[in-house]
mmCIF file of the N, C-alpha and C atoms, coordinates in Angstrom:
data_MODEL
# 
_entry.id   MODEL 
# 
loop_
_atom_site.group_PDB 
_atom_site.id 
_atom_site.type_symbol 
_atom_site.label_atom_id 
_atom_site.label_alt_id 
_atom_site.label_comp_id 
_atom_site.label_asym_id 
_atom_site.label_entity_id 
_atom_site.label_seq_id 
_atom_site.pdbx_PDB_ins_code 
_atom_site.Cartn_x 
_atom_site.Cartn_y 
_atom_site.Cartn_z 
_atom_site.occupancy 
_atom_site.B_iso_or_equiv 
_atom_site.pdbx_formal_charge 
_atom_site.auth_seq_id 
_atom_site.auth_comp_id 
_atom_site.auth_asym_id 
_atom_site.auth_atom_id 
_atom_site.pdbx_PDB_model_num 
ATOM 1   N N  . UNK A 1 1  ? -47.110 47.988 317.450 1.00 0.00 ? 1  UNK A N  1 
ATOM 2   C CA . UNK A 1 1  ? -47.889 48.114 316.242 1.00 0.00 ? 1  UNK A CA 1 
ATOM 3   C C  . UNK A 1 1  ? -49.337 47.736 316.571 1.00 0.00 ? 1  UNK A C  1 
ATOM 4   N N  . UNK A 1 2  ? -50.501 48.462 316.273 1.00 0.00 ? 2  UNK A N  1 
ATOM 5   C CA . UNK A 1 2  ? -51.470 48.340 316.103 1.00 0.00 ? 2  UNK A CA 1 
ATOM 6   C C  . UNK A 1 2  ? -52.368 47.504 315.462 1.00 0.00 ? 2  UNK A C  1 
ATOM 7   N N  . UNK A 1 3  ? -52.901 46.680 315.742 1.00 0.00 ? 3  UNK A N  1 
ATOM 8   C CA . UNK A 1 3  ? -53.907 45.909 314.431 1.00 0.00 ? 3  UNK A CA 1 
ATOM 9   C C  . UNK A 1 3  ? -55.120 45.579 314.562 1.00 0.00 ? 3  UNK A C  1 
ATOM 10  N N  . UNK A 1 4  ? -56.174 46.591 314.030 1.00 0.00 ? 4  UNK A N  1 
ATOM 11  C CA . UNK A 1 4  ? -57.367 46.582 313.580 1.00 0.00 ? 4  UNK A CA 1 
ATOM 12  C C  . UNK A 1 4  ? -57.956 45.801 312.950 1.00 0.00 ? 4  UNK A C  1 
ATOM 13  N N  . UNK A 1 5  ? -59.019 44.976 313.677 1.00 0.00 ? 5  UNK A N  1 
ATOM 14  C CA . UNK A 1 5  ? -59.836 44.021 313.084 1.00 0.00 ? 5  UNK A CA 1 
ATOM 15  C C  . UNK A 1 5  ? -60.828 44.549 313.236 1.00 0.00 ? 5  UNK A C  1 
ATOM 16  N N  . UNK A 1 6  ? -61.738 45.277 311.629 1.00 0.00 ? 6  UNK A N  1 
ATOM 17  C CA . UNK A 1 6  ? -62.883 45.772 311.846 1.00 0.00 ? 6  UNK A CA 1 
ATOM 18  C C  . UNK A 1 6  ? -64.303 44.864 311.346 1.00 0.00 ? 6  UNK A C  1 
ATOM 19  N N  . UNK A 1 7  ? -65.381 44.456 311.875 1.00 0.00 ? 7  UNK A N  1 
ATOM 20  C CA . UNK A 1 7  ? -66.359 43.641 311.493 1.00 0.00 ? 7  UNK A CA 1 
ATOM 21  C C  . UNK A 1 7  ? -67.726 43.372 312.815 1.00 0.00 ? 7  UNK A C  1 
ATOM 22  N N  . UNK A 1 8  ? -68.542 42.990 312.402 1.00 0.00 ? 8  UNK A N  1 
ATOM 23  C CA . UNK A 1 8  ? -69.475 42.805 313.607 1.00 0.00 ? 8  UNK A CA 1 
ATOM 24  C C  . UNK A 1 8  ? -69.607 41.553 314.309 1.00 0.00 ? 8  UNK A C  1 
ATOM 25  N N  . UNK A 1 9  ? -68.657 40.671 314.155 1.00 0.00 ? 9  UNK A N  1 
ATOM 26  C CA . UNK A 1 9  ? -68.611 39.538 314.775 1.00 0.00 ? 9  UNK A CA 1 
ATOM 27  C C  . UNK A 1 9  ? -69.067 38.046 313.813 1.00 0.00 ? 9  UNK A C  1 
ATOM 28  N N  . UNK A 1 10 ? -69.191 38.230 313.012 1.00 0.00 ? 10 UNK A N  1 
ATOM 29  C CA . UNK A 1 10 ? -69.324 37.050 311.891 1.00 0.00 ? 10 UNK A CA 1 
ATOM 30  C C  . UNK A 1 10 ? -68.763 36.399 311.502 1.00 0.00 ? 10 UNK A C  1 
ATOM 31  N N  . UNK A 1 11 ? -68.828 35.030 311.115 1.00 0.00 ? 11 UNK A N  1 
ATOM 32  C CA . UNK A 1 11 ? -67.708 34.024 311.303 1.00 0.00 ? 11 UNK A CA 1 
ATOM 33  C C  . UNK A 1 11 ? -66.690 34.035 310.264 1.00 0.00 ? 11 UNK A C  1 
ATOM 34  N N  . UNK A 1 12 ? -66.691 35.235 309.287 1.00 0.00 ? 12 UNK A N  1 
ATOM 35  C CA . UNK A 1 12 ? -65.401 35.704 308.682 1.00 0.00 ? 12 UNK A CA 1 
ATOM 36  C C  . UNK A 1 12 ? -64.594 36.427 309.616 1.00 0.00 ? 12 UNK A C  1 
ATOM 37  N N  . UNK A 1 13 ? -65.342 37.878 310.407 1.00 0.00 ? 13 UNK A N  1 
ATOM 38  C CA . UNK A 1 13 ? -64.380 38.523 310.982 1.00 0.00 ? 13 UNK A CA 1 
ATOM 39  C C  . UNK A 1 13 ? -63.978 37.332 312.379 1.00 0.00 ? 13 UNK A C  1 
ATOM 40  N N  . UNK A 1 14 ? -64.399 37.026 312.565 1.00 0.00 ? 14 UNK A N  1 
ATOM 41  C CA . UNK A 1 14 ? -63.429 35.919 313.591 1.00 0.00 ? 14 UNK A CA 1 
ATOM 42  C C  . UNK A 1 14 ? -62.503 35.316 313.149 1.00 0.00 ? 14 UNK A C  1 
ATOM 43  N N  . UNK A 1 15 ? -62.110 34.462 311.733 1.00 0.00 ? 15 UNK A N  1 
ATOM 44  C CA . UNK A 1 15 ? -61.618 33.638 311.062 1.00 0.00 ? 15 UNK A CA 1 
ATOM 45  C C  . UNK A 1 15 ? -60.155 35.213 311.265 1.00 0.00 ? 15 UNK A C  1 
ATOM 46  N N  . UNK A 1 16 ? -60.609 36.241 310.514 1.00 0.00 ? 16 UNK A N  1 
ATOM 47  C CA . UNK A 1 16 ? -59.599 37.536 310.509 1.00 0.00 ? 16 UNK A CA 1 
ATOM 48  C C  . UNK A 1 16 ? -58.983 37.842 311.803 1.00 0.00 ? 16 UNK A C  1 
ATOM 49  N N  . UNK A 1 17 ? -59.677 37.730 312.959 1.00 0.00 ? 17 UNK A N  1 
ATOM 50  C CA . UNK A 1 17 ? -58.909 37.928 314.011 1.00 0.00 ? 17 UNK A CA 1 
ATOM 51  C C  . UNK A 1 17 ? -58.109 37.110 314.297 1.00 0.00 ? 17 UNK A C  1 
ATOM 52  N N  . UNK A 1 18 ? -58.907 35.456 314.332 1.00 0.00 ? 18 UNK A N  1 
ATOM 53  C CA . UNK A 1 18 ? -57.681 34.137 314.572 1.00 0.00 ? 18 UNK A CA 1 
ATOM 54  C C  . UNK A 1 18 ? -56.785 34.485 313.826 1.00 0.00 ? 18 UNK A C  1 
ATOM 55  N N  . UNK A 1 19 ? -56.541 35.238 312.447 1.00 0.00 ? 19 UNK A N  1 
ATOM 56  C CA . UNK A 1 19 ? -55.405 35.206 311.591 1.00 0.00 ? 19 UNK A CA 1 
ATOM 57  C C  . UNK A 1 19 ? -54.717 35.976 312.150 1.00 0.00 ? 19 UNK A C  1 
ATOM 58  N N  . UNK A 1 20 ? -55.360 37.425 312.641 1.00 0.00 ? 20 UNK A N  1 
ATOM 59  C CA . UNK A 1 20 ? -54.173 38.719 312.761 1.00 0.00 ? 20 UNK A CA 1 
ATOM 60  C C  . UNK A 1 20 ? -53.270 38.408 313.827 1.00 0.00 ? 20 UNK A C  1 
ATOM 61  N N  . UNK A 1 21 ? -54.082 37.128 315.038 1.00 0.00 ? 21 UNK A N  1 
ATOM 62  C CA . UNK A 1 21 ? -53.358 37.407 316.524 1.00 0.00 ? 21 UNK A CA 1 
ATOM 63  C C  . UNK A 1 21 ? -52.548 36.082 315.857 1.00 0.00 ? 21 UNK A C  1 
ATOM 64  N N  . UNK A 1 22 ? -52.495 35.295 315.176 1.00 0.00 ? 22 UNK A N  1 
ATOM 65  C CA . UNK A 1 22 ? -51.875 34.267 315.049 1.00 0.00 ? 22 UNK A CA 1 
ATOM 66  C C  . UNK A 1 22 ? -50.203 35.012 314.358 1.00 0.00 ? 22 UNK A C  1 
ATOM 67  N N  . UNK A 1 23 ? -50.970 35.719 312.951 1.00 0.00 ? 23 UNK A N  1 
ATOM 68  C CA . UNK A 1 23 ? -49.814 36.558 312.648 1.00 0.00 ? 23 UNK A CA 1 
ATOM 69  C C  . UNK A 1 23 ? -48.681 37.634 313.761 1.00 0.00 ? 23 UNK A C  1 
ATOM 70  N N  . UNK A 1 24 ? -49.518 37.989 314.509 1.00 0.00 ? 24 UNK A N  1 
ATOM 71  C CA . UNK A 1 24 ? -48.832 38.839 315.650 1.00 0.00 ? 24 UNK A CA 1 
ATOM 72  C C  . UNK A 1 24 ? -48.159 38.279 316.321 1.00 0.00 ? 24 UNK A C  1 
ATOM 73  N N  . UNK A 1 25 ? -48.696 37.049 316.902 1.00 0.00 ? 25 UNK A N  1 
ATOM 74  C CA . UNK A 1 25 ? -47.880 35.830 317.585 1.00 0.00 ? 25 UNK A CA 1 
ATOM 75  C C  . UNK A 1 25 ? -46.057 35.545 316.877 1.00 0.00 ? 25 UNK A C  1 
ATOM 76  N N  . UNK A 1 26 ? -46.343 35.116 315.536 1.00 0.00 ? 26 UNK A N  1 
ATOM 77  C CA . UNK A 1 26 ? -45.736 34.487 314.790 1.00 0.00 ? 26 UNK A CA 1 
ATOM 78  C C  . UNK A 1 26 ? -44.182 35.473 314.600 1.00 0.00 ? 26 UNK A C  1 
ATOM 79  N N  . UNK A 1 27 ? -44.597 37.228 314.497 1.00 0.00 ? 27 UNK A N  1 
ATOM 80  C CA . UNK A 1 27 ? -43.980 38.260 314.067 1.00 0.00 ? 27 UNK A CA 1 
ATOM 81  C C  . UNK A 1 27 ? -43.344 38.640 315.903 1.00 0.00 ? 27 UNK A C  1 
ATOM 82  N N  . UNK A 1 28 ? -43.537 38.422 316.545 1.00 0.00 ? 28 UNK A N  1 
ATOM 83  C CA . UNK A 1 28 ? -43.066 38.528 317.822 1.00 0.00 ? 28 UNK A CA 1 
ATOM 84  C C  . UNK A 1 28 ? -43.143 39.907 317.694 1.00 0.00 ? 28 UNK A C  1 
ATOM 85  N N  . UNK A 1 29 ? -42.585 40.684 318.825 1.00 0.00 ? 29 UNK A N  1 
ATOM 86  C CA . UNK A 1 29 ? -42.144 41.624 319.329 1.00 0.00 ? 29 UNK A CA 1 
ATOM 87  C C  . UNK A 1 29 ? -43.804 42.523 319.642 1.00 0.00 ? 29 UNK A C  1 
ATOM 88  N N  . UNK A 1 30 ? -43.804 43.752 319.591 1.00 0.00 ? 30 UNK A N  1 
ATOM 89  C CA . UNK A 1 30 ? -45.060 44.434 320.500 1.00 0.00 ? 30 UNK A CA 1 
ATOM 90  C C  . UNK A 1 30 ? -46.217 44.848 318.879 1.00 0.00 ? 30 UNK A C  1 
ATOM 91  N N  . UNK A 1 31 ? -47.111 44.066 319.073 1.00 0.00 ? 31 UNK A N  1 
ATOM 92  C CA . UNK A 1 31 ? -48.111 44.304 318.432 1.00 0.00 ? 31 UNK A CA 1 
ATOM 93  C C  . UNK A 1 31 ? -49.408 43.631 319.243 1.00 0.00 ? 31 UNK A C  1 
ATOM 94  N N  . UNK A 1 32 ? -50.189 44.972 319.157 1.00 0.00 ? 32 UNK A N  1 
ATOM 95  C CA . UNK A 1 32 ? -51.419 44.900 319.630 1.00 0.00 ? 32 UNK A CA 1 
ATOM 96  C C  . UNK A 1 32 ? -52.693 44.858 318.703 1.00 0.00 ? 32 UNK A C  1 
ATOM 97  N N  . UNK A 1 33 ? -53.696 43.204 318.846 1.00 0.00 ? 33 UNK A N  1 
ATOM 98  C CA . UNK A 1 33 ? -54.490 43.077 317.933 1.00 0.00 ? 33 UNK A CA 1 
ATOM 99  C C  . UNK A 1 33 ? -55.941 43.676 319.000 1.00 0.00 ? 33 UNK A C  1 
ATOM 100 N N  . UNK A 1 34 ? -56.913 44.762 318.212 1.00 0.00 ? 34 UNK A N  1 
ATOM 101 C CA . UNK A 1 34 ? -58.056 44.902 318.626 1.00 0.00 ? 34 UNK A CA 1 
ATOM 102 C C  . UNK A 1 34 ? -59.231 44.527 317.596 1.00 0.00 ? 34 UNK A C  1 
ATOM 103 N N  . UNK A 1 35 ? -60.147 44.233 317.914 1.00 0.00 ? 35 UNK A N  1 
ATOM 104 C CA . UNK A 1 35 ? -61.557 43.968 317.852 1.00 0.00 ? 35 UNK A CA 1 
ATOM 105 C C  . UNK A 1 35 ? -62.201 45.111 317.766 1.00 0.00 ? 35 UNK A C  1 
ATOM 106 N N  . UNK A 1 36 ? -62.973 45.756 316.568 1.00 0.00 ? 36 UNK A N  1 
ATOM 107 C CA . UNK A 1 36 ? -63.500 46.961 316.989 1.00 0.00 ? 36 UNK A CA 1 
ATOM 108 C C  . UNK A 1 36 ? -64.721 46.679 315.954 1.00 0.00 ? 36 UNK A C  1 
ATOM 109 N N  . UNK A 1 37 ? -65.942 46.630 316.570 1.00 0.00 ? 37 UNK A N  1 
ATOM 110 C CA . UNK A 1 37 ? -67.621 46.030 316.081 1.00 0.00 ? 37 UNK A CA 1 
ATOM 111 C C  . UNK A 1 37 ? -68.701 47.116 316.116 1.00 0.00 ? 37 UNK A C  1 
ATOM 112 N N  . UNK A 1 38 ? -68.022 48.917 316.266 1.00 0.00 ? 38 UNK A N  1 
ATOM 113 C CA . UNK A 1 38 ? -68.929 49.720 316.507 1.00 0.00 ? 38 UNK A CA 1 
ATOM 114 C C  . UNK A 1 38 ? -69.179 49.867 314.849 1.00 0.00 ? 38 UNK A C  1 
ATOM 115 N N  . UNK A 1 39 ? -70.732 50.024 314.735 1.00 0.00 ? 39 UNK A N  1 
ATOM 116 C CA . UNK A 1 39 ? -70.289 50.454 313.310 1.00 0.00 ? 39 UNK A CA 1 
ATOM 117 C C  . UNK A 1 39 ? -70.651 51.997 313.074 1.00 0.00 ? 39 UNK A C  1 
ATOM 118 N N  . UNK A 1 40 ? -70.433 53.069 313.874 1.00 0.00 ? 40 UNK A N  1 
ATOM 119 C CA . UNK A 1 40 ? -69.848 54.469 313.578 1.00 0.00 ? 40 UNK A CA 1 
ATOM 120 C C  . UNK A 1 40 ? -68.874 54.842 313.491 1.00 0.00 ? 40 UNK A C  1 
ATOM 121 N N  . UNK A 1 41 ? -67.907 53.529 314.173 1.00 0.00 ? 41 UNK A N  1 
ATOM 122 C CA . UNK A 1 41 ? -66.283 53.927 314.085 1.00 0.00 ? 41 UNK A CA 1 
ATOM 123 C C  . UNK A 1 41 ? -66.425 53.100 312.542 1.00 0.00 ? 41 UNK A C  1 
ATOM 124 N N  . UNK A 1 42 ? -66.388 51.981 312.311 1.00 0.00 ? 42 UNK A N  1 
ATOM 125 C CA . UNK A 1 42 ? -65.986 51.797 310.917 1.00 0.00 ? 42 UNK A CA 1 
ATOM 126 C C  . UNK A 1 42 ? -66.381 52.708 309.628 1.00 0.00 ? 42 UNK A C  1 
ATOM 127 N N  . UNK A 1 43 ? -68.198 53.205 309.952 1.00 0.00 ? 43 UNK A N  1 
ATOM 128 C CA . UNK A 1 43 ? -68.467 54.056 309.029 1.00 0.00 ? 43 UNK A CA 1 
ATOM 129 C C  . UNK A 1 43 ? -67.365 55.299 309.251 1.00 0.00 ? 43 UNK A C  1 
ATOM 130 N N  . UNK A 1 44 ? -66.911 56.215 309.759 1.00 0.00 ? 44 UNK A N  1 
ATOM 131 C CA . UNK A 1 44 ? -66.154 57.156 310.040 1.00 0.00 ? 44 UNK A CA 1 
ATOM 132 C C  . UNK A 1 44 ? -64.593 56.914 309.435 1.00 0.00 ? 44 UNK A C  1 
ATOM 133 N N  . UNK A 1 45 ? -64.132 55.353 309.634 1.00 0.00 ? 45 UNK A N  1 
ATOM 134 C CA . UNK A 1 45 ? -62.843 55.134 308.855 1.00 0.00 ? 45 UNK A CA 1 
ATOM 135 C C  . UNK A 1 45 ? -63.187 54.922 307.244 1.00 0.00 ? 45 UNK A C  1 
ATOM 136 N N  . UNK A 1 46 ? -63.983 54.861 307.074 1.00 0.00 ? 46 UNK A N  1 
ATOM 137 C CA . UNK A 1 46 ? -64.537 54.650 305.630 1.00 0.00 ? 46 UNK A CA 1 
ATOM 138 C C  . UNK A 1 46 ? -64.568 53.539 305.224 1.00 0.00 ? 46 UNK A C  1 
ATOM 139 N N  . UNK A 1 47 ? -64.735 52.626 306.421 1.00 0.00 ? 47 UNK A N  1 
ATOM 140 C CA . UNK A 1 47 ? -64.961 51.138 306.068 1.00 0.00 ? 47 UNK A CA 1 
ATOM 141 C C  . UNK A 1 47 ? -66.823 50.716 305.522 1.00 0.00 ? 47 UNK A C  1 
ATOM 142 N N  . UNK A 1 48 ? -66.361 49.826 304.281 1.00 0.00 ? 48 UNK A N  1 
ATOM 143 C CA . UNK A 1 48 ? -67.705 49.902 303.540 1.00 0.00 ? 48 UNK A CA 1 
ATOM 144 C C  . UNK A 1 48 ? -68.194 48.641 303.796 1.00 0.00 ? 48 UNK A C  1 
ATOM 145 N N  . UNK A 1 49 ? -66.970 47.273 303.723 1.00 0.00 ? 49 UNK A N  1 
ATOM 146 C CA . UNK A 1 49 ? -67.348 46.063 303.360 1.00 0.00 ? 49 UNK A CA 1 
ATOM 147 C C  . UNK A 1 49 ? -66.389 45.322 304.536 1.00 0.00 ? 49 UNK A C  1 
ATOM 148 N N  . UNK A 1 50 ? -66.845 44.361 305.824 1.00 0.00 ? 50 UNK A N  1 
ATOM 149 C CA . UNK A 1 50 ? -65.770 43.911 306.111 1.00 0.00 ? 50 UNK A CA 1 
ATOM 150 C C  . UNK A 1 50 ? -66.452 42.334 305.959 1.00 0.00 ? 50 UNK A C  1 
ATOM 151 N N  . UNK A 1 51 ? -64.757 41.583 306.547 1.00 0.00 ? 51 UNK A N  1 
ATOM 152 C CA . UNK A 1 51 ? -64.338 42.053 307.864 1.00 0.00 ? 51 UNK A CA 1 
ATOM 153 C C  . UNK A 1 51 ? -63.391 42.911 306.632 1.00 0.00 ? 51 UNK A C  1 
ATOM 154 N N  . UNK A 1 52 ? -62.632 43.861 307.841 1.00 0.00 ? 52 UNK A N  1 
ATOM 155 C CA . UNK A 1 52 ? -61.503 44.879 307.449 1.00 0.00 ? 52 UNK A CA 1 
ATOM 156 C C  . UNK A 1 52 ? -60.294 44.821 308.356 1.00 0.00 ? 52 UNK A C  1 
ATOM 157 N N  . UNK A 1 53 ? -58.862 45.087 307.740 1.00 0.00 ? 53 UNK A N  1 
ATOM 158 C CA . UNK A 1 53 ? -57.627 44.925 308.689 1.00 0.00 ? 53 UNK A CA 1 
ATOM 159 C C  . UNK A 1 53 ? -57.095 46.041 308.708 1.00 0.00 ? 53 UNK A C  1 
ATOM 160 N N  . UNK A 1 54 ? -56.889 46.707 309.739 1.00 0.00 ? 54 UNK A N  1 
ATOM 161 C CA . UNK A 1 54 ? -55.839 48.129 309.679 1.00 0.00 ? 54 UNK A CA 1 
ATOM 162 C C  . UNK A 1 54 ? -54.355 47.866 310.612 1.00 0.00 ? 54 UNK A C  1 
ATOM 163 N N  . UNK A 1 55 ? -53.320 48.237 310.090 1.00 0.00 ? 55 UNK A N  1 
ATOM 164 C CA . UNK A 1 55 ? -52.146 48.500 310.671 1.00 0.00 ? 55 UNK A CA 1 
ATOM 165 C C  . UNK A 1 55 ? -51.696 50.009 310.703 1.00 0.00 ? 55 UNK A C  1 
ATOM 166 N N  . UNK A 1 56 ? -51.479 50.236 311.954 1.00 0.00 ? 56 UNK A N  1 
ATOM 167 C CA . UNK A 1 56 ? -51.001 51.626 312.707 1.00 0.00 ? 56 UNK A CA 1 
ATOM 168 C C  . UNK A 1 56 ? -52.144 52.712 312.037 1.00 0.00 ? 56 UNK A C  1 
ATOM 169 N N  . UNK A 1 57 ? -53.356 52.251 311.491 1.00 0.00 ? 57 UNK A N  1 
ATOM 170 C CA . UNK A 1 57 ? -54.177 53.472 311.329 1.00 0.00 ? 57 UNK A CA 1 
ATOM 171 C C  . UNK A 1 57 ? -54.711 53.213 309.860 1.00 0.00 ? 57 UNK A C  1 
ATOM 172 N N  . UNK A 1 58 ? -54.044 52.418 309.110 1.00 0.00 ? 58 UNK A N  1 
ATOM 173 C CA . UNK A 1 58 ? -53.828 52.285 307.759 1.00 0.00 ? 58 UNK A CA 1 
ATOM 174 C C  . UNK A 1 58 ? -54.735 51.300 307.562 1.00 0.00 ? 58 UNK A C  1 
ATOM 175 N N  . UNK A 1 59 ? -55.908 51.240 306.732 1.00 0.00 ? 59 UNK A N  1 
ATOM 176 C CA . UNK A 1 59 ? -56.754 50.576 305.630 1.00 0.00 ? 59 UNK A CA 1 
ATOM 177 C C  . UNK A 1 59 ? -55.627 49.715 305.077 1.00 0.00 ? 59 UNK A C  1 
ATOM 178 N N  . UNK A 1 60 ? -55.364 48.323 305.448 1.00 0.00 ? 60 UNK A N  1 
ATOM 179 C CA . UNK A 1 60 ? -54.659 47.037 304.195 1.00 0.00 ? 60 UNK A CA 1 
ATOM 180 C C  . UNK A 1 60 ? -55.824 46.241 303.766 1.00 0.00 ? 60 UNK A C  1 
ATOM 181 N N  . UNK A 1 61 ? -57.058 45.605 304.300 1.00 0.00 ? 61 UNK A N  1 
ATOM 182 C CA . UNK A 1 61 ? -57.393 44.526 303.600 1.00 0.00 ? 61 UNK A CA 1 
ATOM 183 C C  . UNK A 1 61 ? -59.285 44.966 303.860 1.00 0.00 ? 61 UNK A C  1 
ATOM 184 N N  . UNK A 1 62 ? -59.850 44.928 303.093 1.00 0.00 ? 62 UNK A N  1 
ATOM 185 C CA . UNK A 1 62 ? -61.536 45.258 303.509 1.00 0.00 ? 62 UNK A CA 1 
ATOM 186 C C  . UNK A 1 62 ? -62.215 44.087 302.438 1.00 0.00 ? 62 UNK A C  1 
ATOM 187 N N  . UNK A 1 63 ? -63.541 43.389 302.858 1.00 0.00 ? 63 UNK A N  1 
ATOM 188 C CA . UNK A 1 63 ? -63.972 42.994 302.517 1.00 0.00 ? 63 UNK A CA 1 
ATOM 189 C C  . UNK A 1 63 ? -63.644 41.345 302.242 1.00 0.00 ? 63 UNK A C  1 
ATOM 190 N N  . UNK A 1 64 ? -62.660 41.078 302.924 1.00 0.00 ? 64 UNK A N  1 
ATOM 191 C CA . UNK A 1 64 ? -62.138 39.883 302.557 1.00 0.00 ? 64 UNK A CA 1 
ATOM 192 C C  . UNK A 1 64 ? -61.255 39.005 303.447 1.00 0.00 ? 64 UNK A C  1 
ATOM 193 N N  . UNK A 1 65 ? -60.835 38.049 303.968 1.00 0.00 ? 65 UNK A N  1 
ATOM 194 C CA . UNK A 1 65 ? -60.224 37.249 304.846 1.00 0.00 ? 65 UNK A CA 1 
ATOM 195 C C  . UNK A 1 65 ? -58.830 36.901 304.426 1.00 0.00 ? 65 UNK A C  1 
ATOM 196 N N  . UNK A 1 66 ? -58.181 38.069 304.898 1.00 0.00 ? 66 UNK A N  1 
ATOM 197 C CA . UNK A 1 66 ? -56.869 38.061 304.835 1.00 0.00 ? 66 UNK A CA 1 
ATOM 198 C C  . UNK A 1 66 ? -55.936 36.535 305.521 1.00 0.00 ? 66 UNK A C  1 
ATOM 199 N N  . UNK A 1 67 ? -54.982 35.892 304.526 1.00 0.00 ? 67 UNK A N  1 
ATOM 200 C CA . UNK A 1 67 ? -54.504 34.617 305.540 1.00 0.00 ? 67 UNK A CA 1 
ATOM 201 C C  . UNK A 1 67 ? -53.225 35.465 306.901 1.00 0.00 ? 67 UNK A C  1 
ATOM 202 N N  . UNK A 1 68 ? -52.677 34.687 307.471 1.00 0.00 ? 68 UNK A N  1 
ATOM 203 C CA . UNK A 1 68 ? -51.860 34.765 308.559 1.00 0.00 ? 68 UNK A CA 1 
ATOM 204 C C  . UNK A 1 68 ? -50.803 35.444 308.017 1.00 0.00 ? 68 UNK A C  1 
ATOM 205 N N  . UNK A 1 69 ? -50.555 34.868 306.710 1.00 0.00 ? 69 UNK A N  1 
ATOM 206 C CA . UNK A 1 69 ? -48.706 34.727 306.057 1.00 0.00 ? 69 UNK A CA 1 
ATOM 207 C C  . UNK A 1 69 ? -49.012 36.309 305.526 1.00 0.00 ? 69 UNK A C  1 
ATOM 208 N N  . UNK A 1 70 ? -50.296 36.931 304.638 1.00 0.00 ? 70 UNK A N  1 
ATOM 209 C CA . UNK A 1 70 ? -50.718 38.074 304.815 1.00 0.00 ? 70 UNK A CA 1 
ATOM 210 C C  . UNK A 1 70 ? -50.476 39.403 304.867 1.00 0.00 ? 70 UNK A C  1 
ATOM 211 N N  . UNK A 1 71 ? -51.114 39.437 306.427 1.00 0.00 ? 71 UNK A N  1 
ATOM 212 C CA . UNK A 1 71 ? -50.650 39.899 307.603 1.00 0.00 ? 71 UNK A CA 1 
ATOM 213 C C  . UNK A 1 71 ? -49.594 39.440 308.248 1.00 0.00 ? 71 UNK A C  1 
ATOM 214 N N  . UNK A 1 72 ? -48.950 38.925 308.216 1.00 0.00 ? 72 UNK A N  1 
ATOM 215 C CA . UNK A 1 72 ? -47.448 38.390 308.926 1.00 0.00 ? 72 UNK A CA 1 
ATOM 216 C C  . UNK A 1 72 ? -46.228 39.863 307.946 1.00 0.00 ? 72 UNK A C  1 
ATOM 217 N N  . UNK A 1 73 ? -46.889 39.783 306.617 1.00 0.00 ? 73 UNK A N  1 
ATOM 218 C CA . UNK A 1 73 ? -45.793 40.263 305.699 1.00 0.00 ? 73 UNK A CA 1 
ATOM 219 C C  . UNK A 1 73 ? -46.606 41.994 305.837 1.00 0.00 ? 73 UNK A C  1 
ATOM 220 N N  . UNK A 1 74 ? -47.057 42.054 306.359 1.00 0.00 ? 74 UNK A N  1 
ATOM 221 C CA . UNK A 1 74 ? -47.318 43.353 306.205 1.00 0.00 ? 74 UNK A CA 1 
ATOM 222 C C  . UNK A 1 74 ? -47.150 44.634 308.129 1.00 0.00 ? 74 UNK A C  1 
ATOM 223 N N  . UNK A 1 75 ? -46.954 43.472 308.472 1.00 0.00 ? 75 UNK A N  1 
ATOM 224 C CA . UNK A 1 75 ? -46.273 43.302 310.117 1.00 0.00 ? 75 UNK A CA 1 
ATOM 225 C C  . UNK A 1 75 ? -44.163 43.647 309.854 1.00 0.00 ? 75 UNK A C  1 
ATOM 226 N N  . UNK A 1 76 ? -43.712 42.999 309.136 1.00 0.00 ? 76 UNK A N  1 
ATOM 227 C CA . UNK A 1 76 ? -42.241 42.635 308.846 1.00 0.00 ? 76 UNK A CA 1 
ATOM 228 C C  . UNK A 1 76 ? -41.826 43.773 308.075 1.00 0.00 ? 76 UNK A C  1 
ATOM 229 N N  . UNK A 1 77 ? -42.763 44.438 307.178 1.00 0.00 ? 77 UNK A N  1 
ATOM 230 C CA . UNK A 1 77 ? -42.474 45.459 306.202 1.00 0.00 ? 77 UNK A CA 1 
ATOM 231 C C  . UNK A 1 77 ? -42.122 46.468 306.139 1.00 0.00 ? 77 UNK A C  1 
# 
């Protein structure tokens, strides 16, 4: 599973990454958390406001600091 952490490096989208890899950790099995800070790829996903979280391609959380438990439940689902 895929997981998109979209933002330019600001101490929200960091707070979002510690969450997603913590959640990934937590959910075991094969999930891959990336970092992605271009902002033509976010403009192009139609990201307006981050940080932003995507799973397998999918827009779940924009503009806001998703917790661990979260993303943990949207990993399990």
């Amino acid at each position: 599973m895929l997981i998109e952490v979209f933002g330019p490096g600001c101490a929200k989208c960091q707070t979002l990454e510690r969450h997603a890899r913590h959640a990934a950790e937590q959910a075991g099995g094969d999930h891959q958390v990336v970092k992605v800070s271009d902002h033509a790829v976010m403009a192009a996903r139609g990201i307006l406001s981050t940080p932003a979280l995507a799973v397998d391609g999918h827009l779940k959380f924009q503009g806001r600091v998703a917790s661990s438990d979260e993303i943990a439940a949207l990993l399990k689902g």
